[in-house]
Structure formats: C-alpha cells, structure tokens
C-alpha positions as CSV (number, residue, x, y, z in Angstrom):
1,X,32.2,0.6,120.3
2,X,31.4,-1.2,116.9
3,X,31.6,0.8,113.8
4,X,28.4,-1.3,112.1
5,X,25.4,0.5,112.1
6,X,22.5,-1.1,114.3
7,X,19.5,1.1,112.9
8,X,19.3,2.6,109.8
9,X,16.4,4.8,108.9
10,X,15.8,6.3,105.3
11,X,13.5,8.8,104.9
12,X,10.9,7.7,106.9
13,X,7.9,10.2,107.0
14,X,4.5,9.3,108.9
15,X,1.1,10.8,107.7
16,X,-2.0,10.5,109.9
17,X,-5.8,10.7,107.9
18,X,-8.5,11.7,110.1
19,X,-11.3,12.1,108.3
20,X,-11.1,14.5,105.7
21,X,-7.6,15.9,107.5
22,X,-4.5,14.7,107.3
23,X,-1.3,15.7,110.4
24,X,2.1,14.6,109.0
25,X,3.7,13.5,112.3
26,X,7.5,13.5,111.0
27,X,8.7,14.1,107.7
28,X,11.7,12.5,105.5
29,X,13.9,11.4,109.0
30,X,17.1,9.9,108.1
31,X,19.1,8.5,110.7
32,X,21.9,5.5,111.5
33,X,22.4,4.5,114.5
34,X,26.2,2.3,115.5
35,X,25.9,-1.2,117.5
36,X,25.7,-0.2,121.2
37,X,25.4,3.9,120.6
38,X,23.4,5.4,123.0
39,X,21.0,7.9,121.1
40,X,18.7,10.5,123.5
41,X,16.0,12.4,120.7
42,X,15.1,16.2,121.6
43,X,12.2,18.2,120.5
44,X,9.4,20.3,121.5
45,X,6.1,18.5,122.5
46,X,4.1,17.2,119.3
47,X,7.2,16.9,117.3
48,X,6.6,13.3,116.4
49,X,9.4,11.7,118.8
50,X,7.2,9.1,120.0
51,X,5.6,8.4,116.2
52,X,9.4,7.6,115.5
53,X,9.8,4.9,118.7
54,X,6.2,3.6,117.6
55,X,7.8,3.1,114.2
56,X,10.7,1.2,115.2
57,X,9.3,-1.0,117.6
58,X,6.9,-1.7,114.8
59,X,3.1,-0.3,116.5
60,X,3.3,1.9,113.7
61,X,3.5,1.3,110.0
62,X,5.5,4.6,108.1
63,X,4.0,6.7,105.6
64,X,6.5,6.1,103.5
65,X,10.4,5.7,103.7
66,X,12.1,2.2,105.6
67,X,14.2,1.0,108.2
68,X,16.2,-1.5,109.4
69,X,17.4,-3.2,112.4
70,X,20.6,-4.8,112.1
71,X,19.6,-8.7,113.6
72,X,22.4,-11.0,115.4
73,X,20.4,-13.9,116.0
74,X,16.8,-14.8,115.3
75,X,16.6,-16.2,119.1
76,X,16.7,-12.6,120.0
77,X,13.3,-10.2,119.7
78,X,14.2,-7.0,117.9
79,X,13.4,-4.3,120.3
80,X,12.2,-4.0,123.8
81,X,10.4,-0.3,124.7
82,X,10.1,1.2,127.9
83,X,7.0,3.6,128.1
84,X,6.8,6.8,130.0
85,X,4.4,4.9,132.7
86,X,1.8,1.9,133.1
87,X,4.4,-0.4,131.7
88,X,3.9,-3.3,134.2
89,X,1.3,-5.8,134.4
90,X,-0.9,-5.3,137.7
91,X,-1.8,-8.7,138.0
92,X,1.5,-10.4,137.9
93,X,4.3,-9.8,140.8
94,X,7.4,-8.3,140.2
95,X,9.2,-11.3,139.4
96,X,6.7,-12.0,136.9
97,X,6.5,-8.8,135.3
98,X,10.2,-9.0,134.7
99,X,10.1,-12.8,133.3
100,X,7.4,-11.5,131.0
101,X,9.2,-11.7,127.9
102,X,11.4,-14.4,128.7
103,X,8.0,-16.4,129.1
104,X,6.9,-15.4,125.8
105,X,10.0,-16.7,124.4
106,X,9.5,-20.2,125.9
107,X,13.1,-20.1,127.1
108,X,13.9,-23.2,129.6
109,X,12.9,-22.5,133.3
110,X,16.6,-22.0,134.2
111,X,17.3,-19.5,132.4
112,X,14.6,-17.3,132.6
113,X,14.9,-17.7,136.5
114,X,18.5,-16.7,136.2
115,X,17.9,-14.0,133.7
116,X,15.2,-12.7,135.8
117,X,17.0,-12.8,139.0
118,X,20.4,-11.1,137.4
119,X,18.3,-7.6,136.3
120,X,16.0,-7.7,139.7
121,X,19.4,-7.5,141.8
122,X,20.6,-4.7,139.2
123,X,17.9,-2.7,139.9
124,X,17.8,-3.1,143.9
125,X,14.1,-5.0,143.7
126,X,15.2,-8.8,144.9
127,X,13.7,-8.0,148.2
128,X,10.2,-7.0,146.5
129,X,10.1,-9.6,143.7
130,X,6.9,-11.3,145.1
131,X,4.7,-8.1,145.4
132,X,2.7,-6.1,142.9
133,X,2.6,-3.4,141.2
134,X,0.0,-1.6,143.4
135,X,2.3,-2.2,146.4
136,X,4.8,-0.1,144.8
137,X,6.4,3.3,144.3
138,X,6.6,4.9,140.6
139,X,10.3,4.7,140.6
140,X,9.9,0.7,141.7
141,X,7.4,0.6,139.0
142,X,10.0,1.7,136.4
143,X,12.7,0.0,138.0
144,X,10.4,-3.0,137.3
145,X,10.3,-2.1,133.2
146,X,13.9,-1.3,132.8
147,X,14.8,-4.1,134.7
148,X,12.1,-6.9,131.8
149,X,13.5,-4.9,128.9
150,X,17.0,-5.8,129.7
151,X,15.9,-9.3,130.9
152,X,14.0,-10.1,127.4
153,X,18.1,-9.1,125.9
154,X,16.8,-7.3,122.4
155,X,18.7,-6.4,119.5
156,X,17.6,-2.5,120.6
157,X,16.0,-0.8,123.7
158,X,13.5,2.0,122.6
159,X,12.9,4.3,125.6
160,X,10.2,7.1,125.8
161,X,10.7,9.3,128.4
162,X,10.9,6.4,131.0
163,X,12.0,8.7,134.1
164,X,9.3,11.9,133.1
165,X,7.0,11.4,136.0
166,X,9.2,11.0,138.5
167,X,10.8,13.3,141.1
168,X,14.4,14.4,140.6
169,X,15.9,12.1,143.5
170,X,14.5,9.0,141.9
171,X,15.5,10.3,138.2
172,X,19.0,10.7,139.6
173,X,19.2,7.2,141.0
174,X,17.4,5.6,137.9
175,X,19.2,7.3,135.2
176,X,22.5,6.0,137.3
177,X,20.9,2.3,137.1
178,X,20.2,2.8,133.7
179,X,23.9,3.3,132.9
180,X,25.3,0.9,135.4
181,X,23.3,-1.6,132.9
182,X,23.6,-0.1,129.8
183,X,28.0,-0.1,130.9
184,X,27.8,-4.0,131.0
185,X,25.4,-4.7,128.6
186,X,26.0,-2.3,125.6
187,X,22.8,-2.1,124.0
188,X,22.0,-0.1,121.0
189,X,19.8,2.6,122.8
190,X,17.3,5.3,121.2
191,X,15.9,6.9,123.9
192,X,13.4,10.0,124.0
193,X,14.0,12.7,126.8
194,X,12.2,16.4,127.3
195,X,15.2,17.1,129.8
196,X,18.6,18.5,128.9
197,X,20.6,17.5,131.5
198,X,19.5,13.8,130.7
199,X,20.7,13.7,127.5
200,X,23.6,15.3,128.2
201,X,24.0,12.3,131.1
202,X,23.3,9.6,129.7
203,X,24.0,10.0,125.5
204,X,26.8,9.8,123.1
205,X,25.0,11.6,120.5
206,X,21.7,14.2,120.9
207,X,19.2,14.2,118.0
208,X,17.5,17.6,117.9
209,X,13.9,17.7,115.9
210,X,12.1,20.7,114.9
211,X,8.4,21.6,115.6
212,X,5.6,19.6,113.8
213,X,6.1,17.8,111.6
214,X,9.1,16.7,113.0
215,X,12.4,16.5,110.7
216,X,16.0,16.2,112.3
217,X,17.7,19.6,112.4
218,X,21.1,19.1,114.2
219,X,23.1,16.7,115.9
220,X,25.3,16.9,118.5
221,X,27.9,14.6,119.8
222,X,28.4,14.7,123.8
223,X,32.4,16.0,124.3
224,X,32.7,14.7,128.0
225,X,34.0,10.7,128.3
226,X,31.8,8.3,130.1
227,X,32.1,7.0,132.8
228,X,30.3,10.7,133.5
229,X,28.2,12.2,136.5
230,X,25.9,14.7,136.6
231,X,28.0,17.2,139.0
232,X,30.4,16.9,135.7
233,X,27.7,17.6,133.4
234,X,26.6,20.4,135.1
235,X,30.3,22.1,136.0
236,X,31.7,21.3,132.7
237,X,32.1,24.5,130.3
238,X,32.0,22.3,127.0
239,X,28.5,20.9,128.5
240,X,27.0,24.2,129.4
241,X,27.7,25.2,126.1
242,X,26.1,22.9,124.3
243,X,23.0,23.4,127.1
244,X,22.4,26.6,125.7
245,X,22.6,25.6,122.3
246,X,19.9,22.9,123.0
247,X,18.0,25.6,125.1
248,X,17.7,27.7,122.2
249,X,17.1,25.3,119.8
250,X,13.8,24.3,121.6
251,X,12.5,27.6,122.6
252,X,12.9,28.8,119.0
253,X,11.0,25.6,117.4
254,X,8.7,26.2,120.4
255,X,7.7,29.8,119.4
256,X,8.3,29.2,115.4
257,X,5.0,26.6,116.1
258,X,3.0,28.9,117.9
259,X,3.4,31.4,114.6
C-alpha cells in the first residue's frame, strides 16, 4: 500500500440551523486517510457518520474546517458513493444503471461497454444486464451500485452502510464481492457500517465516533492479514478482543446520549 495520504480532513465540524435551533452534526473531525486504505467508521445512530460521507462526496458544505482529496487525473471523478438503498435508476436496465456514470463522462462507446461488462461479470449479474430494477432482489439491487461505483473508477468510493438491509447470507456473499474487487482494484475506501463483524471483515483501520455531535474517539488498526474470512474473524482471539472493545465503546456512547 502507498504511504501518500488520499484524504485529508482538518477539523471539519458541521452545524445544522433550523429555525431558531441549531444541531452540530460532528465536531472538529480530523482524519487522513492512505492511497488504497480501506477505512469502516463506527458509531452509535445520529452520530454524524453520514454528515461526514455527505461532506466528502460534496452534498454537503462543512461548518467550518476543510478537506482534501488527493486527485491523479482530472479524467477521473472524485468520489463515487454507494447508499444504504434506492441507489439504482428504475427506469434504466441493469446494464444501464451500471454505464451510468461512464455515460456522464462521455467516454467512447468501447469503453464504457467494456468497463460495464468487466464489473457486471464481477458481481455475478451478466445474465440479468437487460432487466430492471423492479425485476430484482435487494442484494441484485446492490450488486447493481457496487458494481457502477467501481465502473465510473473514482479517486475514492464513499460507502454508507451499503449491505444494512439485507439478510446475513446475501451480506456474506456481498461483502466477499466487495473485497474480491476492492483486492484488484485498490481503491481508497471510507465506508460506514453499524456491524462489528463487518468492519472487522472488510477494514484495515476502524474509526470509532462518539454520541452526537460526533468527534473521533479511538482508532483501531485490524491485527489479522488480508486475504481474511469471516470464520477467522470470528475464531481469532486478537479479533474478539478488539469486538469487545468496540462493543463497549458503542454501548457506553449509546447510554452517555440517553443521559
């Protein structure tokens, strides 16, 4: 892995005015993020995670503070982001939804056919590439964003909480997909996850926030070498460890905001 930093964010805090109230969403984060790093953010619910992604992919404007995002080519879009659900377009097929971005770029036909054909074999959908959305499962559905995200080749994927709704047989299979990509492709990943096991799966390093506002509190760096299963995550003494730290960590932000 490269040693230059991808993302740099200084002190970045986000204030929301509603009438005569104001909520500040996350407060003074400071973060840097290395080329290809994959990232997972933990936190209890209303902690700000999302503000942060919103941020970054710029449908948000901070407070104060700034960031950056370390650019290789100006060809290349900044940041793809993969949303929890009702990513895809209903009125375009499955090819079309994952050619999206490609489109928008104007890219010749060539490639975008190529490009689009590549990430539908990744993620098992060549078979369904001329049906839509509605025809599908969830899991097809996210297949179907993970799948344009890596198409549309950003500088950074932003993910928030893409595998959430889904039952634990499809998160299993996606969250292998998801690394069987992210393995070839080594993009610079921040990616926002209510589950445990899923950072310890798929991250090199786990951000944990407090309670609103959100502010960064610890890191921790996964001990276990990829490539890495879940059966390893889960038998692994070092990992179980650092479950229980994480564990804690939310239940006592979780009863700290209910004070």
């Amino acid at each position: 892995m490269s040693e230059s930093i991808k993302i740099s964010i200084d002190n970045v805090t986000k204030i929301f005015y509603k009438k005569h109230n104001s909520v500040t969403a996350i407060k003074d984060i400071s973060l840097q993020i290395k080329e290809g790093e994959f990232v997972c953010l933990v936190g209890p619910s209303g902690c700000g995670k999302s503000t942060l992604l919103r941020i970054l992919a710029g449908l948000e404007l901070p407070s104060s503070g700034e960031f950056t995002i370390a650019s290789e080519s100006d060809e290349r879009p900044l940041q793809s982001m993969v949303f929890q659900e009702k990513g895809v377009i209903p009125w375009l097929t499955v090819e079309e939804n994952v050619a999206f971005g490609l489109k928008m770029r104007h890219l010749p036909k060539e490639v975008i056919q190529k490009q689009t054909n590549y990430y539908l074999q990744k993620v098992g959908l060549s078979q369904f590439s001329k049906l839509y959305p509605k025809e599908l499962s969830g899991g097809m559905k996210q297949r179907i964003s993970i799948a344009r995200a890596f198409a549309n080749d950003p500088e950074i994927l932003l993910m928030d909480e893409p595998f959430a709704a889904l039952d634990e047989q499809n998160k299993f299979i996606l969250q292998e997909e998801l690394l069987s990509i992210w393995s070839e492709t080594k993009k610079t990943v921040l990616f926002i996850t209510h589950s445990i096991d899923e950072a310890l799966l798929l991250s090199d390093r786990i951000i944990l926030m407090s309670a609103h506002p959100g502010e960064i509190m610890k890191e921790i760096k996964v001990p276990i070498p990829r490539p890495r299963t879940m059966e390893q995550v889960r038998a692994n003494a070092e990992m179980a460890e650092q479950f229980l730290t994480i564990w804690n960590h939310l239940q006592s932000e979780v009863q700290r905001s209910r004070k």
